[in-house]
N, C-alpha and C positions, 0 to 999 in steps of 0.2 A: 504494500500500500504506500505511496507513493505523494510526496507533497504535491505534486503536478498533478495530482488528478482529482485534486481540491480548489484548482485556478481558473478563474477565465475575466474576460477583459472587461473592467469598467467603465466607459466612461466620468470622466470629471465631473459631467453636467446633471449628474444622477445621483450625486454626492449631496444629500440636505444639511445647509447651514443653518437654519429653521426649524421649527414643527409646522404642520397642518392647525392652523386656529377655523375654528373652535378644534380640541383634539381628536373626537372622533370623525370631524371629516377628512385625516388620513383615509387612503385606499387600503384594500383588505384582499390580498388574494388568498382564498379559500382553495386549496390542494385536499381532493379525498381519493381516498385509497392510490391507486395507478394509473387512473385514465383524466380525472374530471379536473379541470382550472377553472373558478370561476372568479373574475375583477367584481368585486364590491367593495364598500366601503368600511372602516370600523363602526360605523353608526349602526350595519346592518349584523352585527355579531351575536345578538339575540337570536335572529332570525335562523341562525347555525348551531344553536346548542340546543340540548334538550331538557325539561325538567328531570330532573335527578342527577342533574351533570354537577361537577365541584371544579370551578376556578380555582386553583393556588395561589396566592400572589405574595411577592414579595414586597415586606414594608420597612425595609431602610431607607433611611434617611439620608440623600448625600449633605455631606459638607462642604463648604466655602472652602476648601482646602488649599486654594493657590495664593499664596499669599507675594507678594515683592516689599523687599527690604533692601535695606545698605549696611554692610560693614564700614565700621571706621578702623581706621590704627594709625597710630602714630607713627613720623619717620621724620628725616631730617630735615624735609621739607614742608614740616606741618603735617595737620589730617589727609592723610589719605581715605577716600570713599569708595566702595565698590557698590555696582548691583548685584544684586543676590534675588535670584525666585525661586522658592520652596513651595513644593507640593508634598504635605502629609500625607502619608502612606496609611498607619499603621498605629494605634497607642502600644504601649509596651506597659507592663506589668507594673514599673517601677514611676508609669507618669510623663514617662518623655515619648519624643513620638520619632518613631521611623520618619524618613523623608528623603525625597530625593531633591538632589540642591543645586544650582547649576549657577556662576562654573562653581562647583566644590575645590577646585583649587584655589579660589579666590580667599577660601577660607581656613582656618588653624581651630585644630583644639583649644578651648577657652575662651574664643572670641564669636561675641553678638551680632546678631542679625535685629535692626531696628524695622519694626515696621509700620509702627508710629508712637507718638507717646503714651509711654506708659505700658506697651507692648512689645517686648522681644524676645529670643531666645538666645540660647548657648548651646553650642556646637560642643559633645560630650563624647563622642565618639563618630568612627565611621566604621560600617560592615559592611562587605560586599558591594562597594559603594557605593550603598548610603548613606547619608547624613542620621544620626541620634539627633537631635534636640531638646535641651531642657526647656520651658517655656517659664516665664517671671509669675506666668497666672493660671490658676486651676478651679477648677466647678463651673460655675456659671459666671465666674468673673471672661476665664478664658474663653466659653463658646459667647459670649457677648462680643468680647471683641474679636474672636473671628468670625462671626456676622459680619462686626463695623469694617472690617480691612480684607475678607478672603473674598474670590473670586471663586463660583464654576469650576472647577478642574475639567473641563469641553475635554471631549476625545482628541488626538493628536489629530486624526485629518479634518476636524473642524476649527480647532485652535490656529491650525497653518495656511487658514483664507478667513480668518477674522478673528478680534480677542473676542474675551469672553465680556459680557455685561449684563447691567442692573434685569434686562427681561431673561436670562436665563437663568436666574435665581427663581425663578417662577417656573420657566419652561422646562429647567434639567432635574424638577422633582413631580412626585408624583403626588396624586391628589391625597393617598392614602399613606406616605411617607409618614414616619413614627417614630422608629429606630436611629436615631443619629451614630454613623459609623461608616457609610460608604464612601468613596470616591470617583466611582461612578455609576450611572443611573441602572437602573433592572429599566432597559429602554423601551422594552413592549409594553409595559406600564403607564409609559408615559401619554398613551392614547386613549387612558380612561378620563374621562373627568365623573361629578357627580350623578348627573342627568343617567349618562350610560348606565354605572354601575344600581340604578335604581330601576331602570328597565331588564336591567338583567336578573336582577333579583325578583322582577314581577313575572318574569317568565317560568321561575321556578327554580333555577337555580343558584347555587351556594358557594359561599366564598371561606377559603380558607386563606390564614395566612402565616407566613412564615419569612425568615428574615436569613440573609443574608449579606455581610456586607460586602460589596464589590469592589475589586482594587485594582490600583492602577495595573496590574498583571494581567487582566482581562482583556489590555492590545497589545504584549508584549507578542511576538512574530514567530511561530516555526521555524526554527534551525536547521533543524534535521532533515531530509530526504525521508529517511524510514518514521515514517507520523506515529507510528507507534513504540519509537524511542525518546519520544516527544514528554518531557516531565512537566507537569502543571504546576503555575502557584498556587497556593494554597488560601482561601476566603475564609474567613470567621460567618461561623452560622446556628445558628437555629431551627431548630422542628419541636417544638412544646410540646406535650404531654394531649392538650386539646386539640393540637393542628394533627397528629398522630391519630387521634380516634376518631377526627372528623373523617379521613382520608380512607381510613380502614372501614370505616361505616360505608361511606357512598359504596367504595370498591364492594362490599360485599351486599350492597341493595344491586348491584349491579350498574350502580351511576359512571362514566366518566371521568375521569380525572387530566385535569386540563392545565398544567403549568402553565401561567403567561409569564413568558421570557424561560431564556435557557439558564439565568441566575435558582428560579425557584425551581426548576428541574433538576438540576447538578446537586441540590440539596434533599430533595425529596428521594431521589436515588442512591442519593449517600446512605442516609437514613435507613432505605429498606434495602439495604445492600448488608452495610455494617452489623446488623444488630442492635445498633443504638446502644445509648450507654445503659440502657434496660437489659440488656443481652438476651433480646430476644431472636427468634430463628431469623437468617439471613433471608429478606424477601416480604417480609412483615414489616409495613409503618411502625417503625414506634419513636419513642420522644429519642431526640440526639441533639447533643451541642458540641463544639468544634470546632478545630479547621477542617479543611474538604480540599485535596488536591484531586478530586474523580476524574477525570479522560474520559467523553465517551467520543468513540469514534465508530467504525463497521465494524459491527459483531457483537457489540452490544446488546446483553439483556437486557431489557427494561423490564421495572419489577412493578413499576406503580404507574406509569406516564401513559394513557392511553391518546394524545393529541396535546398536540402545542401552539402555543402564538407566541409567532415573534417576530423580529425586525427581519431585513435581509441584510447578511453578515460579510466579512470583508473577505477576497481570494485567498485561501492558502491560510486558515485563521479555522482553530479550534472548533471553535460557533458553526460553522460549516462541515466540520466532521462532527459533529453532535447530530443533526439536523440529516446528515447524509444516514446518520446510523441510526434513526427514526423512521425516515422515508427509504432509502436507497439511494445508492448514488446517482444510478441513473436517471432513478424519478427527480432528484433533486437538479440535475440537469438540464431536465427537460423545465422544472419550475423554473428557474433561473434564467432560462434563455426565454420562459415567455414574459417573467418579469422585467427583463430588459429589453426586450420588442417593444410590451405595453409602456415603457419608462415609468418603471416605478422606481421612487425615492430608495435610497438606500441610505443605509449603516444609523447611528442614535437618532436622527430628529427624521429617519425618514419614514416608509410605508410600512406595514404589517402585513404578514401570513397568517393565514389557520392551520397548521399543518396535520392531518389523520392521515394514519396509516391504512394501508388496506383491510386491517383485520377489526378496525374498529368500530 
């Protein structure tokens, strides 16, 4: 299995710097079983589930996480200033934060990054290069002012045809964000607003949820030729003890289960994969918390995922062997090239899929 046989050509102009306002007027292509494509919209996503079905959703919260600052230091010339822009990654155990720093050679052990008054941190280490971070403030001193001073952390190919601003604080979370810990969005989510999710619920359908948080590692790039030498990073998550029994209930009324986005799949498969920390039989929901480095690519069991919605994901990118190893590769081929005939929006702020497999 072959990175090349996860590729095919994008155009630029199919790349969304935007969302779809209102959000369910995104397009919705609806993939069932092997034969059928059909172009709708997300408004019409009722119209394709059934009662007794259970959406998953994931409800973290992203974070303002990009912050820019300036080191000073002294030299014989007076202060010297640098620019400094940190994107947290990660909290650590002890209160400082993972981060990636740029240029990190700009900066030393024991010297601050300002990123306004009353606001900075200290460089306490580097691993793997990244930056540690001490920060001056903690609780709710410190997410107040990273409110007042962070930015969006935008996906890279939206960040490099425009910065981030004040309306993507709005548009890179979801309506039902909860969890503050992401940095970046569970993006087939972001096509819910409230109207939808109230229609969907009058249709008869049930929501569960569950969290994950999303990291910058989520567009880190395939290396490898052989995709199944391919090592994942690792996301902090959750599956509750209620999101567990909701999942095992529908599954055994014979409902549905309906991941939105491949963040709350990756976790829900974790989950009935592991045993959870219940240590119950592999294949069984039950409560789990953790990190989660799961792969799925072709050949994948799926223990719980009967259909998925999500964005359409970038060439040669994990999200694409998930999605392949849901549908097939070839069927996911054939969607792809009719999503790029019809120009649909791709990657965070663009269109949505419904994807079912043939046996469901």
């Amino acid at each position: 299995m072959n990175l090349s046989d996860f590729d095919f050509d994008l155009p630029d102009r199919l790349i969304a710097t935007r969302p779809a306002q209102p959000r369910p007027a995104a397009r919705l292509l609806v993939a069932q079983g092997d034969r059928t494509i059909t172009d709708a919209f997300v408004r019409d996503l009722p119209g394709w589930l059934r009662p007794g079905d259970r959406l998953v959703l994931n409800d973290t919260r992203v974070i303002p996480a990009r912050l820019n600052g300036r080191r000073h230091r002294a030299s014989a010339q007076g202060l010297v200033s640098a620019a400094i822009e940190v994107t947290l990654l990660e909290p650590r155990a002890d209160g400082d934060w993972v981060a990636l720093i740029k240029p990190l050679k700009k900066l030393k052990i024991g010297e601050d990054v300002v990123f306004d008054a009353g606001f900075c941190a200290t460089l306490t280490g580097v691993e793997n290069g990244q930056g540690i971070l001490r920060f001056n403030l903690g609780g709710d001193a410190f997410d107040t002012a990273l409110a007042r001073v962070g930015m969006m952390p935008l996906p890279p190919y939206i960040a490099a045809r425009r910065p981030a601003d004040a309306q993507d604080l709005t548009d890179y979370q979801t309506v039902f964000a909860r969890a503050p810990g992401a940095v970046a969005a569970p993006t087939a989510s972001l096509h819910f607003d409230d109207g939808l999710l109230a229609q969907i619920r009058a249709k008869g359908v049930e929501f569960t949820y569950v969290t994950l948080h999303v990291g910058a590692g989520t567009f880190l790039p395939v290396k490898v030729d052989d995709v199944t030498q391919h090592k994942m990073h690792a996301e902090r998550g959750e599956v509750s003890a209620q999101a567990a029994q909701e999942i095992a209930t529908t599954k055994a009324r014979g409902g549905r289960i309906i991941p939105v986005g491949t963040t709350a799949l990756r976790l829900i498969e974790t989950a009935a994969r592991s045993g959870g920390a219940g240590g119950g039989v592999s294949g069984e929901i039950v409560p789990w918390q953790g990190k989660t480095d799961i792969f799925i690519y072709p050949g994948f069991d799926f223990r719980v995922t009967d259909a998925l919605m999500t964005n359409f994901h970038l060439p040669k990118s994990t999200l694409m062997m998930l999605v392949s190893a849901l549908m097939g590769q070839a069927r996911v081929k054939e969607i792809y090239a009719h999503a790029l005939d019809e120009e649909y929006r791709f990657f965070s702020y663009g269109d949505a899929s419904l994807l079912i497999p043939p046996t469901t």
